[in-house]
TIKOLFI-406215 format. One record per residue: residue in one letter; x, y, z of N, C-alpha, C, CB in turn. Coordinates in steps of 0.02 Angstrom, whole numbers, plus 50000, padded with zeros to 5 digits. Glycine has a CB too. Example, Ala and Ser with C-alpha at 12.3 -4.5 7.8 and 13.67 -1.06 7.14 Angstrom:
<recs>
a506604971650390506154977550390506604983550390505654977650452
s506424988850354506844994750357506455000250394507044997050286
</recs>
This chain:
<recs>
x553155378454371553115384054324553805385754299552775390254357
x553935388554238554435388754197554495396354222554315386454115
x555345396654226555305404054253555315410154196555965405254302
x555205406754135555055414254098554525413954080555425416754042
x553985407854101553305411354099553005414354096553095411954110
x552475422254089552375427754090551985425454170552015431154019
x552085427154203551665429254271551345436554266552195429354340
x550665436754279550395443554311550125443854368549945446454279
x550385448454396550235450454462549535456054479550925453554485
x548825455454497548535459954487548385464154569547965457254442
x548685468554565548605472454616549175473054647548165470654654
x549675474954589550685474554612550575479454630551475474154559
x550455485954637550435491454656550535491054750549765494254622
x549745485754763549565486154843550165483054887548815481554862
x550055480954933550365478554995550705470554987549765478955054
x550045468754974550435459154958550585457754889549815451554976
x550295460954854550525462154779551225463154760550215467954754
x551405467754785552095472354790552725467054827551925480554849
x552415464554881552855457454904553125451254864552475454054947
x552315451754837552325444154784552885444554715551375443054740
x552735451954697553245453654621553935451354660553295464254585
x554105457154728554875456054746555085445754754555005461254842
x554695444054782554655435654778554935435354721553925431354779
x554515432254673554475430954613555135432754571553905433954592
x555395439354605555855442254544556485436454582556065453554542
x556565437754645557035434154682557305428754667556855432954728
x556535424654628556575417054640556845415154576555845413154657
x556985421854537557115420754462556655422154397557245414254458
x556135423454419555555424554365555915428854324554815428054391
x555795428654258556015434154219555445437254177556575431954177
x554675433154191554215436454152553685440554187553925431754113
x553695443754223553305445354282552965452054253553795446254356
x552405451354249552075458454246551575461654302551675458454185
x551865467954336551295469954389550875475554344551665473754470
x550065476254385549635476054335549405480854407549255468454292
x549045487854418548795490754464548635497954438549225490154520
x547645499354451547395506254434547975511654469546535507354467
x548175510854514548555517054547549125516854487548885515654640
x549395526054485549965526154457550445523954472550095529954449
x551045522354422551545518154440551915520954510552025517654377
x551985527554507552495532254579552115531354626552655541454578
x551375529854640551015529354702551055520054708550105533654695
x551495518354680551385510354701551775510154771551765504054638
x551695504654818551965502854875552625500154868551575498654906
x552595496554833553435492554799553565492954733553525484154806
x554095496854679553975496954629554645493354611553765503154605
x554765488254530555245486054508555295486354472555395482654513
x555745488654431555975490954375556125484654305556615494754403
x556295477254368556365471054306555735468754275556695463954334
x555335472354317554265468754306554025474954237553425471654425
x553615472454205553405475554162552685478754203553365471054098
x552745483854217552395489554250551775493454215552925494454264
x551295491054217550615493354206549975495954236550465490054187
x549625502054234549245506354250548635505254202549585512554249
x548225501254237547595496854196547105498054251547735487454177
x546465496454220545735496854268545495492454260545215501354261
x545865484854298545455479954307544685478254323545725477954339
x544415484554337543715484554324543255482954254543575490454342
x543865483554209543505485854138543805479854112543715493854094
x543435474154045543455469154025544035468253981542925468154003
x544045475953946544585474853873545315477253937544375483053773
x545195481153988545985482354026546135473254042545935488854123
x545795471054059545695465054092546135461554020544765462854116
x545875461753970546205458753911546735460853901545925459153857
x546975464153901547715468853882547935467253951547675478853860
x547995466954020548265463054040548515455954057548195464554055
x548065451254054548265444354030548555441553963547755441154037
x548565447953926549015446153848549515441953866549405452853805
x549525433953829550045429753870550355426953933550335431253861
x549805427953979550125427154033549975418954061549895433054081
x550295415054069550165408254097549995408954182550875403154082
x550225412554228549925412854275549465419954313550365410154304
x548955419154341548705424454371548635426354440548255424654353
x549075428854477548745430854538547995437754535549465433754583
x547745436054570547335439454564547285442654652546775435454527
x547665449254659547535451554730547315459154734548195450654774
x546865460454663546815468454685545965467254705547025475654606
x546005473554731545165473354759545295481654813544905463054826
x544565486054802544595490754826544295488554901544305495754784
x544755492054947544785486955013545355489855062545005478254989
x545135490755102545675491455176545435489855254545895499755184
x545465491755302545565490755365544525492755377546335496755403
x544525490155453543785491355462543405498555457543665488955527
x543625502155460543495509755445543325509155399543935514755446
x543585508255324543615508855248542675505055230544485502955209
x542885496655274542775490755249541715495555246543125481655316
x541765495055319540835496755356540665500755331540625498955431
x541165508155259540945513055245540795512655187541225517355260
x541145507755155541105508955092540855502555069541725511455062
x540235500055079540095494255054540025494654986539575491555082
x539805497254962539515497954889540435498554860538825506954872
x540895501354869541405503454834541895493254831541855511954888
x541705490954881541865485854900541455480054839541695485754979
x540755480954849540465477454799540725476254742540005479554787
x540935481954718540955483754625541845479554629540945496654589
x541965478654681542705475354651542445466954639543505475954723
x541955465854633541765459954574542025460054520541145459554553
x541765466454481541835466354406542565463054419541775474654358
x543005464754472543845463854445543865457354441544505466554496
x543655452454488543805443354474543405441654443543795437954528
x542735443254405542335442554356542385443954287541935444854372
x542925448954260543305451754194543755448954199543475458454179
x544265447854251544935444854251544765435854220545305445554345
x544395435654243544175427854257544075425354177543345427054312
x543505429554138543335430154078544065430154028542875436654078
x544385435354050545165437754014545375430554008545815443354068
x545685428254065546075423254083545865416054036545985422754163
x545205413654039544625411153978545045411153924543915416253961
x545125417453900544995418153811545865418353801544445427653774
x546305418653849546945417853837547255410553884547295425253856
x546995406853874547015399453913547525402353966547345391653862
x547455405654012547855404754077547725398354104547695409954132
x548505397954100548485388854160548235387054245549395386354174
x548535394354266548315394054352548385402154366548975388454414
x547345401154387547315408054433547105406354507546725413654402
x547475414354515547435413954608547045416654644547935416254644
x546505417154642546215421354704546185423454774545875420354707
x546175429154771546415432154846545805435054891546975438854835
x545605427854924544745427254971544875431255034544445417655003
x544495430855076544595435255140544225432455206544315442755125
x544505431755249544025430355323543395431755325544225433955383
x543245438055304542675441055280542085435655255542895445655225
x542235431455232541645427755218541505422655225541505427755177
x541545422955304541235418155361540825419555382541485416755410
x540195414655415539495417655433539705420755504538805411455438
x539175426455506539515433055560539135429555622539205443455542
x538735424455631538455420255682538925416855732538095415255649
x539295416455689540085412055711540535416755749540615409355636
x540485421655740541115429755760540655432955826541165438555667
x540275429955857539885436455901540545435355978538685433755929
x540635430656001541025429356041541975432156022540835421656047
x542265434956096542875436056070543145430656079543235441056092
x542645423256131543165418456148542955416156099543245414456208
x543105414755999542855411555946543145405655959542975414255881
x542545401955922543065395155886543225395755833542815388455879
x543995394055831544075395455754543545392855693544725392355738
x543985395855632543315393455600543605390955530542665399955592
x543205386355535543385378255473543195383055399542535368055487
x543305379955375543385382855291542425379755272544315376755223
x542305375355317541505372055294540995377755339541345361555329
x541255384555377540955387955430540605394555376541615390355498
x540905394755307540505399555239539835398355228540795398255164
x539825392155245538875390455240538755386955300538535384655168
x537805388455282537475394855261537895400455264536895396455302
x537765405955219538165411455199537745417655239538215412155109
x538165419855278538145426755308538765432055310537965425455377
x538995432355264539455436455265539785439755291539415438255250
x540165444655299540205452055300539975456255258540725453855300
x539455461555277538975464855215539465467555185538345470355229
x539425467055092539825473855069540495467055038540125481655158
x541035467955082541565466255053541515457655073542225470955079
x541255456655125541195451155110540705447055055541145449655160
x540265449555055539845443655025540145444954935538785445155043
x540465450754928541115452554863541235446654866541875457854872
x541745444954904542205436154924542065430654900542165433254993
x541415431854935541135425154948540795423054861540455425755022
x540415429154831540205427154771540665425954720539795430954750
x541565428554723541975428054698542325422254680542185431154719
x542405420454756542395412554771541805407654713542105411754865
x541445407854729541035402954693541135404754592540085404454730
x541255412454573541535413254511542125408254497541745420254504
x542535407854542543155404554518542945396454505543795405654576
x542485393454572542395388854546542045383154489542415388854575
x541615389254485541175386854429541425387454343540495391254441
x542205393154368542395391854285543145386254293542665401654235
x543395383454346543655380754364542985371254331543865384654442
x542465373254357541985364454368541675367654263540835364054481
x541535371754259541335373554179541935372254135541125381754168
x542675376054160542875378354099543495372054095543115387454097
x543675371554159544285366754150544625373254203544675364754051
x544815377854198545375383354205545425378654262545255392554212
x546315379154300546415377754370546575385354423547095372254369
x546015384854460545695391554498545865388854552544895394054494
x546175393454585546545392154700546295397554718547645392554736
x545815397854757545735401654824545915402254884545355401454837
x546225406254940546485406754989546075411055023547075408054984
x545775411055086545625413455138545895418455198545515409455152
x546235423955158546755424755199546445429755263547385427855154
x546895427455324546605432455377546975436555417546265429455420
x547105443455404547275450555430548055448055416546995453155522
x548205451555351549145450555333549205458355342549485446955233
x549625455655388550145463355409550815464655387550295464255486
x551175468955373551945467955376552275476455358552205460955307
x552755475555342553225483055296553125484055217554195481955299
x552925490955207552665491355130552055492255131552775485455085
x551495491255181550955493855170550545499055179550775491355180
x550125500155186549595505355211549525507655287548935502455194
x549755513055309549785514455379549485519355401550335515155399
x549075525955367549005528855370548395530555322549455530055378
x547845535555334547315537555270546585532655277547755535455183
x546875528655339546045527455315545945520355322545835529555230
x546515518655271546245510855238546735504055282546495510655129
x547095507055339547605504755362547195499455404548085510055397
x547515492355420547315490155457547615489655524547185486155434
x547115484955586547375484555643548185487055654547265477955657
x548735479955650549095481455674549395487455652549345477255680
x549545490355592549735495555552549545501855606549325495455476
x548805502555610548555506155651549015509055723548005502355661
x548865503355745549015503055828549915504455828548745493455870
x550225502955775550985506555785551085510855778551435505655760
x550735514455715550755522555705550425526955773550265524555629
x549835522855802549585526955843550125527355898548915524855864
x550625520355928551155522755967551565525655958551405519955988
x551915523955904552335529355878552215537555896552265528555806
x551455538455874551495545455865551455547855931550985548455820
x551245542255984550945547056059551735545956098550025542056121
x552175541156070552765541556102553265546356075553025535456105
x553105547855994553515554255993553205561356010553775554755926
x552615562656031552455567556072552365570056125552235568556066
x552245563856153552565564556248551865565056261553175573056288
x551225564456229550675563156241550365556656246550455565956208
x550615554956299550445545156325549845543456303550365542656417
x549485544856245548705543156272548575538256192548025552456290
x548005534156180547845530256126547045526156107548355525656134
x546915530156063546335528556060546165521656017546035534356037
x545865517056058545805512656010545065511855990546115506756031
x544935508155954544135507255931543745501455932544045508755867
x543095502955961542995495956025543085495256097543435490656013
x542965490556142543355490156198543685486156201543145490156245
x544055485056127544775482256140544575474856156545225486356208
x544245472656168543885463956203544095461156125542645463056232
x543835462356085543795457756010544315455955984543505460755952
x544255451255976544825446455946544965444755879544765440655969
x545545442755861545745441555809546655438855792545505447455781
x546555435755735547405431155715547745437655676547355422055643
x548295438255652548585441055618549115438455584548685444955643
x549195438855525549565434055466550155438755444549005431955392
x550815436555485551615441655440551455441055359552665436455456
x551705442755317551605444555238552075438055225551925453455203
x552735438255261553155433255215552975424155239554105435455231
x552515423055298551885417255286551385418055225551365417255353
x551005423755217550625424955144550865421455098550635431655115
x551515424155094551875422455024552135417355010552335425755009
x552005412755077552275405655065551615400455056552775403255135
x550975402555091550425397855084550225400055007549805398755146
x550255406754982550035409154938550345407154871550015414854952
x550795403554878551215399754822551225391954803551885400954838
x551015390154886551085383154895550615381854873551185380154952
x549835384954877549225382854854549055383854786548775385354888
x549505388854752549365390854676549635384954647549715398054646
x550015381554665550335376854625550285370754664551045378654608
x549735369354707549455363454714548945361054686549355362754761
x548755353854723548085351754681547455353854718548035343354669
x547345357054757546955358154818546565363454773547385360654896
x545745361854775545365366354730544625369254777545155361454655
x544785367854827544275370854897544685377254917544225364654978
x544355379754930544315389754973544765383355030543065396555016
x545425389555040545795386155101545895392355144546555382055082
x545965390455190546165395855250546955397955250545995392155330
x547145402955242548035405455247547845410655304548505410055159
x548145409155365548145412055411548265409755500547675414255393
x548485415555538548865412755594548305410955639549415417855627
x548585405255686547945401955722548195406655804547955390155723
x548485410555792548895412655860548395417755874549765415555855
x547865417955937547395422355943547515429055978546935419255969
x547375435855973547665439756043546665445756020548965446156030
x546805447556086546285455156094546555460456075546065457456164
x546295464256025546615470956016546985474056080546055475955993
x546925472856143547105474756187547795472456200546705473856224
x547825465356202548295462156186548855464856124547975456456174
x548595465756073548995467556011549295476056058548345468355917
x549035479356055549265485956092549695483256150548595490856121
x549785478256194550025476956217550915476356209549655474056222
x550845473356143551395469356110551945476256088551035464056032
x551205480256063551755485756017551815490156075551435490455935
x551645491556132551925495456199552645493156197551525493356278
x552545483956214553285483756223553815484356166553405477856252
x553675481856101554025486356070554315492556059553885486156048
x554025497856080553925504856073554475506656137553025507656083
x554285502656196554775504756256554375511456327555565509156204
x553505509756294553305515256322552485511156352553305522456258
x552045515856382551555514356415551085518656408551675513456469
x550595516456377549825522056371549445523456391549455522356343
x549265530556414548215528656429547935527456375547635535356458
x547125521156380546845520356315546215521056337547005513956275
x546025526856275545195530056266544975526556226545025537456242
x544355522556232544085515956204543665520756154543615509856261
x543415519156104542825526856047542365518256048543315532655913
x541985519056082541445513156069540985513956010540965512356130
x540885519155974540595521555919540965518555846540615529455926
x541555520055861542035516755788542085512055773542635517055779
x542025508955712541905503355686542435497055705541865504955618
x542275491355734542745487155753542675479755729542755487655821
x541955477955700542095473355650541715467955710543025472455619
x541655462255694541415455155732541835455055791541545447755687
x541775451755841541815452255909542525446455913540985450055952
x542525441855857542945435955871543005432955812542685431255921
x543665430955795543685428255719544375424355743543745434955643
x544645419655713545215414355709545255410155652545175409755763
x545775407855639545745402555587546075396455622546135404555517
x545545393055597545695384755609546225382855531544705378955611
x546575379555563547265378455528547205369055512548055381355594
x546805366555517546675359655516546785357355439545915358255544
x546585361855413546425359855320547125359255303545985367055258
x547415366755318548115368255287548645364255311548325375055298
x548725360255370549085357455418548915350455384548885359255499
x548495346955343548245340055332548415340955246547305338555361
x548235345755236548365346555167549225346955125547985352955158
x549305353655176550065357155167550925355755208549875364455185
x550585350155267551045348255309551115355155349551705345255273
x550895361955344551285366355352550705372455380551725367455284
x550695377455436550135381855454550615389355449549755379655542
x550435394455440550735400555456551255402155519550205404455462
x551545403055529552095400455590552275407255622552885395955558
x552315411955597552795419155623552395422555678552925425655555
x552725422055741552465424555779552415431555788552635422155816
x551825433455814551545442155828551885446855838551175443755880
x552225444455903552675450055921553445450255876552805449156005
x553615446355830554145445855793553935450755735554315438455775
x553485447255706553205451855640553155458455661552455449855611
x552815458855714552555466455735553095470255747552115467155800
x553745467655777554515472655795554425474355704555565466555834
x554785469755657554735471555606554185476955563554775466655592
x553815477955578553125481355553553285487955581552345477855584
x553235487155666553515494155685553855498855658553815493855722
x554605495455657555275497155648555065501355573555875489855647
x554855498555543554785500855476554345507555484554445495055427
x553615507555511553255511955500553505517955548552595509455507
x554025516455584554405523555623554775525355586554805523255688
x555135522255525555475527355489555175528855449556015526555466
x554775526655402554095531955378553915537155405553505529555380
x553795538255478553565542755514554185547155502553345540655584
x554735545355546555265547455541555605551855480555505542755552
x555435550755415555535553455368555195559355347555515549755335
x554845558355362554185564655346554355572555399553195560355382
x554715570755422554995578055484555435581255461555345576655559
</recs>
């Protein structure tokens, strides 16, 4: 890609969005446009060299007025957060179709060269997830299709949009599979935060109150990988600009138990908790992993950053967030 290409970024506003612009600007891009319904001051990362837009990728003609010229598309917005958000709001989850279904159309009528889609673990059959001891799971483990109700089966029908205007239209369409990207810059708080995000703020806050205690949700048994942001941003590039036109998996094969993860950020933190299990709160499939076989045969290359590395970093950050607010 030519670096004054117009790039758009859809969903610069969010978490990996906001990463991808700072990338991009780094690497030299000089045509970069971030594209996100939130106002520009509520974005997570904002840059001043990106041409900065407040659009409703829900809607066909915003969808047009953002791809005006653009040769490449990421496509990473979608209304969506952590398991709390995910089990409540199925329907709010649904409707973020229209966004890779208008974008998709947009992209069509202004010959975009390469779009990216941003898939999710989520839409793996939930037959596969009942165990925390999972086997990971192959990119061929989507069918038969059982989803995740709500945001997954979003994914999963998204997925098949891209490819059918990809096998119809010609467009060159990449999907990635990505599973639980954590890092600094995102969502920690309100709701939509995920796991690890979660579980630091929750130490944080019981170690700056001298109230040892932490509630987690579940009994902590269920398992799951977790993906640093600046791995994202490297599978998430490598595959946009490969030839690889199958839903791929981007994500860490390194497994731990929420218990485990709380574990990690204790020792980070420098402290020790009681933990009140809420068996009522939403905790999602019992066991999920990614098998790294595709990406490793394909890419020479699997997500590499280990847990407790990313997670010091993640911490560190969301304590001075905290920290600031006093």
């Amino acid at each position: 890609m030519l670096k004054d290409q117009k790039v758009v970024v859809c969903g610069g506003g969010g978490f990996i969005g906001g990463h991808l612009i700072g990338d991009l600007l780094r690497s030299g891009h000089t045509g970069v446009r971030s594209v996100d319904i939130k106002p520009v001051d509520e974005w997570y990362q904002r840059f001043p060299e990106a041409e900065n837009l407040q659009l409703d990728l829900g809607r066909l003609e915003d969808c047009q007025a953002a791809l005006k010229g653009a040769a490449v598309v990421y496509n990473l917005a979608a209304d969506m957060g952590g398991m709390g958000f995910i089990e409540n709001n199925k329907a709010l989850c649904m409707l973020s179709v229209l966004i890779n279904t208008h974008l998709l159309m947009a992209a069509k009528d202004h010959g975009v060269q390469r779009f990216f889609y941003a898939s999710s673990a989520c839409v793996y059959n939930a037959d596969k997830q009942r165990d925390p001891n999972v086997t990971a799971l192959k990119e061929s483990d989507a069918y038969p299709a059982m989803p995740e109700d709500g945001y997954g089966w979003e994914k999963l029908f998204s997925e098949r949009m891209c490819r059918h205007f990809r096998e119809d239209f010609g467009m060159q369409t990449r999907v990635a599979r990505y599973h639980n990207v954590y890092g600094p810059h995102g969502t920690w708080e309100g709701g939509r935060e995920k796991a690890p995000a979660a579980i630091c703020r929750k130490v944080i806050a019981a170690k700056r109150s001298g109230k040892h205690e932490i509630e987690i949700w579940g009994d902590g048994k269920q398992t799951r990988s977790f993906m640093y942001i600046t791995d994202c941003l490297k599978g998430t590039q490598d595959l946009t600009w490969s030839d690889i036109t199958e839903p791929l998996n981007i994500g860490s094969s390194e497994l731990v138990s929420i218990n485990q993860l709380v574990d990690i950020v204790e020792g980070i933190a420098g402290v020790k908790l009681n933990r009140n299990y809420n068996l009522s709160a939403p905790k999602g499939v019992n066991g999920r992993n990614s098998d790294n076989t595709r990406i490793k045969e394909l890419m020479g290359w699997e997500p590499d950053t280990r847990l407790a590395v990313g997670l010091e970093k993640t911490y560190r950050w969301i304590y001075d967030q905290i920290a600031s607010q006093v």
